[in-house]
N, CA, C and O atoms as CSV, one atom per row, in Angstrom:
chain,resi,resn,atom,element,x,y,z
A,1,UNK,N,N,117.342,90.606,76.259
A,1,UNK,CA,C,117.037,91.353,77.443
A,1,UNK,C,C,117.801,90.800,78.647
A,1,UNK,O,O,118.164,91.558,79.547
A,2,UNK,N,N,118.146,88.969,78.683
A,2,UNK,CA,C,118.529,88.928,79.784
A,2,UNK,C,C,119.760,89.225,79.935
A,2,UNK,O,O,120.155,89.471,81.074
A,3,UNK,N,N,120.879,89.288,78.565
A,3,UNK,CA,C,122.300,89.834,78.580
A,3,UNK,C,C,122.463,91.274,78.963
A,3,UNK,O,O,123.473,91.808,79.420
A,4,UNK,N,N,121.345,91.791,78.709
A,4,UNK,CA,C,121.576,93.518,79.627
A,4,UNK,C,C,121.027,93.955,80.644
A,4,UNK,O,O,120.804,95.123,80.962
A,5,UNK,N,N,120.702,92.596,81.398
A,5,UNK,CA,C,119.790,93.078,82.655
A,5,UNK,C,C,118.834,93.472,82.521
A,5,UNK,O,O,118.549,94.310,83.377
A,6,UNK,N,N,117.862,93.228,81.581
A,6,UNK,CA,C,116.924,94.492,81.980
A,6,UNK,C,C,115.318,93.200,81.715
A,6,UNK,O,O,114.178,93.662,81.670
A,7,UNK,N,N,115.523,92.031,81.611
A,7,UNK,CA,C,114.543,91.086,81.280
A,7,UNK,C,C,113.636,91.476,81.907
A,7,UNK,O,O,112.740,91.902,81.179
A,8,UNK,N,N,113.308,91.573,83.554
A,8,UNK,CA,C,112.758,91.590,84.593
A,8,UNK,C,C,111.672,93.104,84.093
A,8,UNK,O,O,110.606,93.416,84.624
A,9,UNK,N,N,112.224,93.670,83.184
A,9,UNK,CA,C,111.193,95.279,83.077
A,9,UNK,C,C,111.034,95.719,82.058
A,9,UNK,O,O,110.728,96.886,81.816
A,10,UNK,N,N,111.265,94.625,81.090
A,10,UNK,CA,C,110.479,94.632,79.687
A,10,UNK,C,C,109.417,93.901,79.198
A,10,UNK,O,O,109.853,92.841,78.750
A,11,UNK,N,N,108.538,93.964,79.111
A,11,UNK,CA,C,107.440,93.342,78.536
A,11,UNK,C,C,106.732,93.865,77.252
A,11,UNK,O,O,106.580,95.066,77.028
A,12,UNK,N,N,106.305,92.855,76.418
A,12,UNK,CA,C,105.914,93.235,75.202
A,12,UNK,C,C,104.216,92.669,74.755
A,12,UNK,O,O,104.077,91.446,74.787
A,13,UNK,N,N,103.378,93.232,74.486
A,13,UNK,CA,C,102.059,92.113,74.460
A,13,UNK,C,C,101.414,92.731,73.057
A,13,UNK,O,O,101.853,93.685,72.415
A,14,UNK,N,N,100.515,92.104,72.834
A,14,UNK,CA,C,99.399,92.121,71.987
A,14,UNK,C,C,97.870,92.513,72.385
A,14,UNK,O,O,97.197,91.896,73.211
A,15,UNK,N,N,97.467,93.593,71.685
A,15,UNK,CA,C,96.194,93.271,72.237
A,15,UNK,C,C,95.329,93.774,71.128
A,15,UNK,O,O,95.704,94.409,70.143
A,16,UNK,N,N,93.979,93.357,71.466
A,16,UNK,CA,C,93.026,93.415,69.753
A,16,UNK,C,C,91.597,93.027,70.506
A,16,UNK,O,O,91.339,91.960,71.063
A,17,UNK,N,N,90.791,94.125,70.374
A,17,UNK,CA,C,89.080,93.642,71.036
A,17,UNK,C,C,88.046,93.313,69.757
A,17,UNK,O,O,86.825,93.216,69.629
A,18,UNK,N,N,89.345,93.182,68.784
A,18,UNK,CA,C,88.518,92.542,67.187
A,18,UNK,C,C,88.849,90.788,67.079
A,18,UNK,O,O,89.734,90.008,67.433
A,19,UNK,N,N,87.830,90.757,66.518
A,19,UNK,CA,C,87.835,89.374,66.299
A,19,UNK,C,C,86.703,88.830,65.112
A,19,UNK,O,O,85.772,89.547,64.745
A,20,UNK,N,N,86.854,87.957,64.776
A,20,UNK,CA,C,85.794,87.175,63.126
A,20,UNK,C,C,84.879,86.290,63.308
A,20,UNK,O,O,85.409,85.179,63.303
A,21,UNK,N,N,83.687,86.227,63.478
A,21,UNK,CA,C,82.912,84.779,63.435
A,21,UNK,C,C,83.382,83.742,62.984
A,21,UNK,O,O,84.215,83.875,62.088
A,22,UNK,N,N,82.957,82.096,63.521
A,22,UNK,CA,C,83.803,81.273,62.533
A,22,UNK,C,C,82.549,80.847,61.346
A,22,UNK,O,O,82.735,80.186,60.324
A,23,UNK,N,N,81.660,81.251,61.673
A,23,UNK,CA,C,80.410,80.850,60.452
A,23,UNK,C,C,80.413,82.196,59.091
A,23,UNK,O,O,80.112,83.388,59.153
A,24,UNK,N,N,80.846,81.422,58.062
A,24,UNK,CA,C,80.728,82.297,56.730
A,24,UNK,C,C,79.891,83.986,56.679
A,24,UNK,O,O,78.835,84.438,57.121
A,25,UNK,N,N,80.411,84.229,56.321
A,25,UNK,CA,C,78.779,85.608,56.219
A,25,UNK,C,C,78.000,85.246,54.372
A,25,UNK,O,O,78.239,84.532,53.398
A,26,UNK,N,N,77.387,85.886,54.645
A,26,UNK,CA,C,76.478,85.979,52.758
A,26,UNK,C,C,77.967,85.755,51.495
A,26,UNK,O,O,78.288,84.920,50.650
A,27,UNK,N,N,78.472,86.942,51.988
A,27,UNK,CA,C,79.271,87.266,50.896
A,27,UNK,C,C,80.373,86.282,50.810
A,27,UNK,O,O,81.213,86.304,49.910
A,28,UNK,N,N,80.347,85.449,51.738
A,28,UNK,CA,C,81.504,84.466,51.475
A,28,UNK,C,C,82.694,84.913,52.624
A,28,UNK,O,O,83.307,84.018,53.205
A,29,UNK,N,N,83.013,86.509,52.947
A,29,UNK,CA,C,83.694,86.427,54.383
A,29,UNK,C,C,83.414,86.203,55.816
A,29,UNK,O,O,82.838,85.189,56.209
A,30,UNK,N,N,83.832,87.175,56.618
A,30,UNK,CA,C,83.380,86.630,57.668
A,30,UNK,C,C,83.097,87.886,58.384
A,30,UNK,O,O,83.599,88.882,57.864
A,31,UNK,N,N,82.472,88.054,59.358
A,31,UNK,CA,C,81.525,89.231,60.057
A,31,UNK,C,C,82.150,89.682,61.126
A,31,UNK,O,O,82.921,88.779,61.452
A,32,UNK,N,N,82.242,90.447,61.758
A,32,UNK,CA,C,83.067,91.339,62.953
A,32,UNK,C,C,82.427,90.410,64.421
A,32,UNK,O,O,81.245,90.131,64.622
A,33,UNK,N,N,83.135,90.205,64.949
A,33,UNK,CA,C,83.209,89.392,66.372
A,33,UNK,C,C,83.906,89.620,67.479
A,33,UNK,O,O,84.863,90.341,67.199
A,34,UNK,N,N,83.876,89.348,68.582
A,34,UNK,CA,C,84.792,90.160,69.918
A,34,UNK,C,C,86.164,89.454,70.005
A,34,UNK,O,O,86.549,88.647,69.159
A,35,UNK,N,N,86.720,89.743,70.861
A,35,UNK,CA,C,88.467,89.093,71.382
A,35,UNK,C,C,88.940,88.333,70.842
A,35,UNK,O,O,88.128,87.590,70.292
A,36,UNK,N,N,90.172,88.033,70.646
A,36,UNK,CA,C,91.115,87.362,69.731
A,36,UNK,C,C,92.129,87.242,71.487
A,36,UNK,O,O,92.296,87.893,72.518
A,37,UNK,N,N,92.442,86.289,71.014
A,37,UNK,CA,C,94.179,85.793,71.686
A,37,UNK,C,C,95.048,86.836,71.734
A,37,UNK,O,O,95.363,87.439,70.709
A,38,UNK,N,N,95.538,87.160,72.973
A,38,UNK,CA,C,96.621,87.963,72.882
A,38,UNK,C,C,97.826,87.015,73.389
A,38,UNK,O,O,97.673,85.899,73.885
A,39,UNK,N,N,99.449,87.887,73.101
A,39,UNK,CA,C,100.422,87.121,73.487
A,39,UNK,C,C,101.303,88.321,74.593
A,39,UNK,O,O,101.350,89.514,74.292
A,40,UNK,N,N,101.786,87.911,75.539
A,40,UNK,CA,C,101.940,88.649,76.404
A,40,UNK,C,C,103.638,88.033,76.765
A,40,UNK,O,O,103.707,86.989,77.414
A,41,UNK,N,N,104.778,88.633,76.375
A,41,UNK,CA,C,106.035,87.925,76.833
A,41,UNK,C,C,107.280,88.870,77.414
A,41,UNK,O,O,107.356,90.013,76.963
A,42,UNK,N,N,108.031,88.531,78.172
A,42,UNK,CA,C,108.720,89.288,79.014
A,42,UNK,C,C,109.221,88.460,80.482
A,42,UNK,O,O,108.602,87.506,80.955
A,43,UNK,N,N,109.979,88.820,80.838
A,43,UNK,CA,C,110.782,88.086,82.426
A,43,UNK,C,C,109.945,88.147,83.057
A,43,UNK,O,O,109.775,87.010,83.499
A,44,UNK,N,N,108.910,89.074,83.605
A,44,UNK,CA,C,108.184,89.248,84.238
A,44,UNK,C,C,106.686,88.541,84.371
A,44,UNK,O,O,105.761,88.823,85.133
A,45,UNK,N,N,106.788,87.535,83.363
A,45,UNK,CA,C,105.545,87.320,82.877
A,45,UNK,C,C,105.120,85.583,83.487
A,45,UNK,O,O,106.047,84.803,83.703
A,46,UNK,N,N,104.070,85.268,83.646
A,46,UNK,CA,C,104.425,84.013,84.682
A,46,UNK,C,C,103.836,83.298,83.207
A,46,UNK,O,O,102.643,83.491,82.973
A,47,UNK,N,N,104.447,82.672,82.442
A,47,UNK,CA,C,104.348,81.713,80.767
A,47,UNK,C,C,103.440,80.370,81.268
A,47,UNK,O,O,102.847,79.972,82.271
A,48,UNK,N,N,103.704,79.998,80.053
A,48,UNK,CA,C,103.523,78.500,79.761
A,48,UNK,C,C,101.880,78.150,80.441
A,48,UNK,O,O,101.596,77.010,80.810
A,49,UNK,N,N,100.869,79.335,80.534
A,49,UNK,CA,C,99.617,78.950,80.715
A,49,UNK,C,C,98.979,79.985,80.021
A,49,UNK,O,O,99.394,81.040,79.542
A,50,UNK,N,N,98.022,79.522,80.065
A,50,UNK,CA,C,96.876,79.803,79.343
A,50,UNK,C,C,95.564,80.894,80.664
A,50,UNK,O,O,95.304,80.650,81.842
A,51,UNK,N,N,95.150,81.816,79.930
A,51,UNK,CA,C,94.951,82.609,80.995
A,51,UNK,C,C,93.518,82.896,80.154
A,51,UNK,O,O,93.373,83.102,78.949
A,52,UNK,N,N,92.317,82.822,81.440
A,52,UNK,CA,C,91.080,82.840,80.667
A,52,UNK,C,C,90.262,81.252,80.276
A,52,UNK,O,O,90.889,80.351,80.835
A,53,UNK,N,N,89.518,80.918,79.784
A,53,UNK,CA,C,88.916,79.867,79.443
A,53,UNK,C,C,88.717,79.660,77.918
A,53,UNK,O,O,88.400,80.623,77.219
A,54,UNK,N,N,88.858,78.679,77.494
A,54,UNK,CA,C,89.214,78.495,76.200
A,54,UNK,C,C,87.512,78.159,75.679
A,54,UNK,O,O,86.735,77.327,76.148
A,55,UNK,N,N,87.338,78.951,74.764
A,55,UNK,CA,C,86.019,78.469,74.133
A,55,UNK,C,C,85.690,77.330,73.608
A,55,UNK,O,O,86.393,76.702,72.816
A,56,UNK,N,N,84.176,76.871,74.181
A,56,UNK,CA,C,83.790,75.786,73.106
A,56,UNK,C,C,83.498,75.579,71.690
A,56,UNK,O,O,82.310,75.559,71.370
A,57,UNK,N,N,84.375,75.426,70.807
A,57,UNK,CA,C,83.992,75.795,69.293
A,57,UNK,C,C,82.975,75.483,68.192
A,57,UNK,O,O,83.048,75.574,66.967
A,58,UNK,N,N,82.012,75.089,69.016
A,58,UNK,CA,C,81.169,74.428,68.144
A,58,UNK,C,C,79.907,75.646,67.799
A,58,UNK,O,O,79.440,76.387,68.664
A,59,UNK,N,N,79.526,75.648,66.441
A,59,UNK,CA,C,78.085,76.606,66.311
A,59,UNK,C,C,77.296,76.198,67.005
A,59,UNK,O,O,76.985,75.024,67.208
A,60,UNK,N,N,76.676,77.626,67.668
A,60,UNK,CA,C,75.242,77.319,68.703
A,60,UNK,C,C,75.746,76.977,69.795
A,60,UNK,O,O,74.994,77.128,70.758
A,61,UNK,N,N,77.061,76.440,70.070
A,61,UNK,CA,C,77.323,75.748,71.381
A,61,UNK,C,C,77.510,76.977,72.817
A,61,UNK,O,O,77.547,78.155,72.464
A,62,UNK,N,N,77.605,76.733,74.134
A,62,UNK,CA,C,77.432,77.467,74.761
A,62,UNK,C,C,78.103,78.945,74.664
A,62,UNK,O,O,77.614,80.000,75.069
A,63,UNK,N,N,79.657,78.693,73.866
A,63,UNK,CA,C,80.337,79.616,74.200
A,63,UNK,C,C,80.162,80.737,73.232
A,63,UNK,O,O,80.806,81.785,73.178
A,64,UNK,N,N,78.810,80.185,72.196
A,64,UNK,CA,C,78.784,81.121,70.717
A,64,UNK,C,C,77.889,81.791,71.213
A,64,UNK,O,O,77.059,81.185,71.891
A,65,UNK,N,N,77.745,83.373,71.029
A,65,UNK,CA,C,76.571,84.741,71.838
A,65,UNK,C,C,75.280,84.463,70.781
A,65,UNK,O,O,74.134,84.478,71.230
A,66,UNK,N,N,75.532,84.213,69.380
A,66,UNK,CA,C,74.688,84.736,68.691
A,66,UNK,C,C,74.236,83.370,67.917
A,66,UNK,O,O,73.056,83.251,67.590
A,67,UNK,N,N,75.135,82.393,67.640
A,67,UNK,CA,C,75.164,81.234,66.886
A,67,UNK,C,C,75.701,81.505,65.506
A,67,UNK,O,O,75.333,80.767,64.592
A,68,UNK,N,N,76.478,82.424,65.286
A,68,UNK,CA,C,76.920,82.598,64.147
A,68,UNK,C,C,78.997,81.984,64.519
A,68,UNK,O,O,79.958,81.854,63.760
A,69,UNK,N,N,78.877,81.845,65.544
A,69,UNK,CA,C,80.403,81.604,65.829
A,69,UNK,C,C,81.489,82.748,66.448
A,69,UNK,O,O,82.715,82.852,66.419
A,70,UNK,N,N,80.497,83.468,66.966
A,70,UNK,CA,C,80.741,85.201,67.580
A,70,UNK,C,C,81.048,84.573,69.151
A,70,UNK,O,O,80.162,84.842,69.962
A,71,UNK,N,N,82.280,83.715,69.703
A,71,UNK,CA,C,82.721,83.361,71.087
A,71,UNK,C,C,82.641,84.844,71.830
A,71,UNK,O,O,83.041,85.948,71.461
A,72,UNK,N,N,81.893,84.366,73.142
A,72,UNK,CA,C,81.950,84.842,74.262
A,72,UNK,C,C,83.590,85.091,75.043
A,72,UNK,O,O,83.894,84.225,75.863
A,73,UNK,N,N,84.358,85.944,74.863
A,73,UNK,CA,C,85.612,86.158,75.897
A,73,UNK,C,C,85.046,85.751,77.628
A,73,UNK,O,O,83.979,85.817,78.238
A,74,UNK,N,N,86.192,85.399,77.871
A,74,UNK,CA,C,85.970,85.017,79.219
A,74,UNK,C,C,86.528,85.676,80.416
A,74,UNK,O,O,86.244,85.589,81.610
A,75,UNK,N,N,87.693,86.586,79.542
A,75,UNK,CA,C,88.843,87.519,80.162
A,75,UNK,C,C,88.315,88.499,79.382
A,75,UNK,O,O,87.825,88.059,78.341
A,76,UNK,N,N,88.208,90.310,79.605
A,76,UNK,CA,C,88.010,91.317,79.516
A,76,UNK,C,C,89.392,91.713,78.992
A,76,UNK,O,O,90.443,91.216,79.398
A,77,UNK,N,N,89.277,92.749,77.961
A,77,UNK,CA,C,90.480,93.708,77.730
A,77,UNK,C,C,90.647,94.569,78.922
A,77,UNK,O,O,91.716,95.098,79.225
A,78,UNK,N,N,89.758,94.663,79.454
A,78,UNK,CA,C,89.633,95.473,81.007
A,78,UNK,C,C,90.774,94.986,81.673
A,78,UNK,O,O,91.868,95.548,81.728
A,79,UNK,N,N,90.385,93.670,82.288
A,79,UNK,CA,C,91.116,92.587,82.852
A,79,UNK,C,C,92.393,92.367,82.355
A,79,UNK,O,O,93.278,92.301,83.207
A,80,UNK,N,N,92.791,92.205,80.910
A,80,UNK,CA,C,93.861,92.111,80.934
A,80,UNK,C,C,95.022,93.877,80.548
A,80,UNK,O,O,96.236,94.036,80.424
A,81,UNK,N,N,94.039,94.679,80.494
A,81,UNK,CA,C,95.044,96.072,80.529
A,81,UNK,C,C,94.993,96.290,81.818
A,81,UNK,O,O,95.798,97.186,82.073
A,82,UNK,N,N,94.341,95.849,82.962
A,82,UNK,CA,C,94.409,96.375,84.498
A,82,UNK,C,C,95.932,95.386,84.851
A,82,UNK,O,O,96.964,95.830,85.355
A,83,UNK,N,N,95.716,94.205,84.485
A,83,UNK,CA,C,96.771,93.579,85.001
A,83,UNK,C,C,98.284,93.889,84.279
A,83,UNK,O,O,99.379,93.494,84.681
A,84,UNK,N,N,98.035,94.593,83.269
A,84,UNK,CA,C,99.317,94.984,82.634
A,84,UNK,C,C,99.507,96.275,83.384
A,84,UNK,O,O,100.448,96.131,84.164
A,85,UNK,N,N,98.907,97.655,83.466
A,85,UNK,CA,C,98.796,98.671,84.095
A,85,UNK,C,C,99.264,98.607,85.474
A,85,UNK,O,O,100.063,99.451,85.880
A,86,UNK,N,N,98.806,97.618,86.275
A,86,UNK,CA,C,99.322,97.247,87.667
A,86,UNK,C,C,100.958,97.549,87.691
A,86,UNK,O,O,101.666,98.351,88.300
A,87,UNK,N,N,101.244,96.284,86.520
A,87,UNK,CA,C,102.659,95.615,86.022
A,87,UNK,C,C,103.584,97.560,86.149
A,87,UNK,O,O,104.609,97.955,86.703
A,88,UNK,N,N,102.643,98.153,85.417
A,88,UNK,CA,C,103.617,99.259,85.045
A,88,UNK,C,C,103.412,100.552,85.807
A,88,UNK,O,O,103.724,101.675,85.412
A,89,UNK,N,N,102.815,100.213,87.009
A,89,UNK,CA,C,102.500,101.071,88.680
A,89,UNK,C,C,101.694,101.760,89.037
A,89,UNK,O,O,101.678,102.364,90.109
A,90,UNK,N,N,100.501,101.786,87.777
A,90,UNK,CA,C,99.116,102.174,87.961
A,90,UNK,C,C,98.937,102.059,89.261
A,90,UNK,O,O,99.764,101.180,89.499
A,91,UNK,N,N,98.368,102.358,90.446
A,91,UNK,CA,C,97.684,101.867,91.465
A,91,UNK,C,C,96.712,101.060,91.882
A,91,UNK,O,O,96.875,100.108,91.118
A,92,UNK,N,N,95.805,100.778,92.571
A,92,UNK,CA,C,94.294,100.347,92.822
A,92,UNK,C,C,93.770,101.412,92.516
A,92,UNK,O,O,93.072,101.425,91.501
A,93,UNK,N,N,93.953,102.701,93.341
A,93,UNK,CA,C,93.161,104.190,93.461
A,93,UNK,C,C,92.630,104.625,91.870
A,93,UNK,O,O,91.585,105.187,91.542
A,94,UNK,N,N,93.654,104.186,91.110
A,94,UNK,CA,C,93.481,104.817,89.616
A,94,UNK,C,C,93.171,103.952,88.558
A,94,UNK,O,O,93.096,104.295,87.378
A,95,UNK,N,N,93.002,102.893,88.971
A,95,UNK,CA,C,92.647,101.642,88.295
A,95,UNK,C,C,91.290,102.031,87.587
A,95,UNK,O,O,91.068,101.621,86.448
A,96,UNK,N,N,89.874,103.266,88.637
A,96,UNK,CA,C,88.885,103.498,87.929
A,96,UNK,C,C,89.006,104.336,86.998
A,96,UNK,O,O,88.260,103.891,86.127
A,97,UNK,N,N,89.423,105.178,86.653
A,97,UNK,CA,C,89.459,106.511,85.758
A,97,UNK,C,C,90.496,105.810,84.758
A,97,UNK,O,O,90.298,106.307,83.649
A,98,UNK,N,N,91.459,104.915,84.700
A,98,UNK,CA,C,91.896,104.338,83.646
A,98,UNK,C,C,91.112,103.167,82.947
A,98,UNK,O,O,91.096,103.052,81.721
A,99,UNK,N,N,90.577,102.456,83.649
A,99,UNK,CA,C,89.590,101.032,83.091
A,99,UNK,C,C,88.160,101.450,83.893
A,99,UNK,O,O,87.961,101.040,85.037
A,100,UNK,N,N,87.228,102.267,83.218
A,100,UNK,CA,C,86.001,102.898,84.109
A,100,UNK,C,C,84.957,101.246,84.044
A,100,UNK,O,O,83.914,101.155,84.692
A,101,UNK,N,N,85.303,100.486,83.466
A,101,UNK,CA,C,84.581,99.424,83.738
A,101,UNK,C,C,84.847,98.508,84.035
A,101,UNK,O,O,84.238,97.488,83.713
A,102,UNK,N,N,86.062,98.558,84.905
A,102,UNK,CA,C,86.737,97.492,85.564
A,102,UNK,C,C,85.828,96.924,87.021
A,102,UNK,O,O,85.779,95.898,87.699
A,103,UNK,N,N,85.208,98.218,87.002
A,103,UNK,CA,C,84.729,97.427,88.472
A,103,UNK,C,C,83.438,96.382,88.219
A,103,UNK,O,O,82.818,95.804,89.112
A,104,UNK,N,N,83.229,96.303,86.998
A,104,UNK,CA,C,81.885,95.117,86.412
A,104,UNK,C,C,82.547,93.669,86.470
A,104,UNK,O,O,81.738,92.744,86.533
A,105,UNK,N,N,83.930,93.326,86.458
A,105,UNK,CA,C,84.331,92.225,86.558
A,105,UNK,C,C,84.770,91.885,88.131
A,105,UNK,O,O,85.318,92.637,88.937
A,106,UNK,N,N,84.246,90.178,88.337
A,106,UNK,CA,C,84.653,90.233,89.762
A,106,UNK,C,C,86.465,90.660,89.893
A,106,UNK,O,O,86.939,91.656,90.440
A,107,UNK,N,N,86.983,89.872,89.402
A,107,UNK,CA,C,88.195,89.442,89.111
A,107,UNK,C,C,89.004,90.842,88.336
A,107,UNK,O,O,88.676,91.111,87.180
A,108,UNK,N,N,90.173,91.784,89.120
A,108,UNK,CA,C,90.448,92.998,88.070
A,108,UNK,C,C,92.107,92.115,87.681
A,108,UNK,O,O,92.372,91.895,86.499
A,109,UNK,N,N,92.642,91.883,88.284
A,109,UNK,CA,C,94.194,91.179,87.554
A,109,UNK,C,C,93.688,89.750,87.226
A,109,UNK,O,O,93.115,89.153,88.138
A,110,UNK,N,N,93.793,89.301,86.355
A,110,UNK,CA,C,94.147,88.370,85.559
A,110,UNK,C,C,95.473,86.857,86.245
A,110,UNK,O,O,95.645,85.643,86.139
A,111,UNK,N,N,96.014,87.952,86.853
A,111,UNK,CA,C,97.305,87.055,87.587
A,111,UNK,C,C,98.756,86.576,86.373
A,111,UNK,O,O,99.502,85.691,86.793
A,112,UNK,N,N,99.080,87.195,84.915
A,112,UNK,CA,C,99.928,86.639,84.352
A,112,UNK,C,C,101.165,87.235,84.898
A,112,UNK,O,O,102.195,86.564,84.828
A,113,UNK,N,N,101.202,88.697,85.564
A,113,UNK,CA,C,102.433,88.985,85.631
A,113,UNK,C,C,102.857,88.645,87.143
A,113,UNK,O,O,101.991,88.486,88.004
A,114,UNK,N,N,104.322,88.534,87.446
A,114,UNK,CA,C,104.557,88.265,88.223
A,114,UNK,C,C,105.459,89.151,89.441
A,114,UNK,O,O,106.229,88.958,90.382
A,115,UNK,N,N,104.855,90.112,88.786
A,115,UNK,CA,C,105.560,91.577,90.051
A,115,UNK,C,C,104.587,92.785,89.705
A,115,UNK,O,O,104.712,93.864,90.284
């Protein structure tokens, strides 16, 4: 991207509101759980941090909802498609009718991108 100019207005990410318990289920797999890690890369993108709060991994421990190993997200898919949406000239004005539950988080950008 950066040999054709165009680094600055490409961005590429990941995103997934699935995720696995880390405690076994009956059957020996594992049970449906919220957010997974996304990867977010591009010129535009401010790197090399970590965005959100990293869970405590322990069963039962604060960051588990249920005690089965079902982590609490700390960042919203909300949160992080508003701050990508911004990226790609969404407005404020339209920010509701695209993320209708954006306004439940204090925080609507995330802060990774950097224009």
């Amino acid at each position: 991207m950066q040999a054709l100019g165009v680094d600055q207005q490409v961005t590429s990410f990941t995103l997934s509101d699935f995720g696995r318990t880390m405690q076994p289920a009956s059957g020996g797999g594992t049970d449906h759980a919220w957010g997974s890690h996304h990867w977010v890369l591009g010129g535009a993108v401010r790197g090399g941090d970590m965005y959100g709060t990293y869970p405590d991994l322990a069963l039962g421990g604060p960051s588990d909802a249920e005690k089965e190993g079902r982590w609490i997200p700390t960042l919203a898919v909300e949160q992080y498609g508003a701050t990508l949406a911004r990226w790609f000239g969404v407005t404020p004005a339209q920010m509701p009718a695209v993320f209708p539950n954006l306004g439940k988080f204090a925080t609507t950008d995330a802060g990774f991108m950097s224009a």
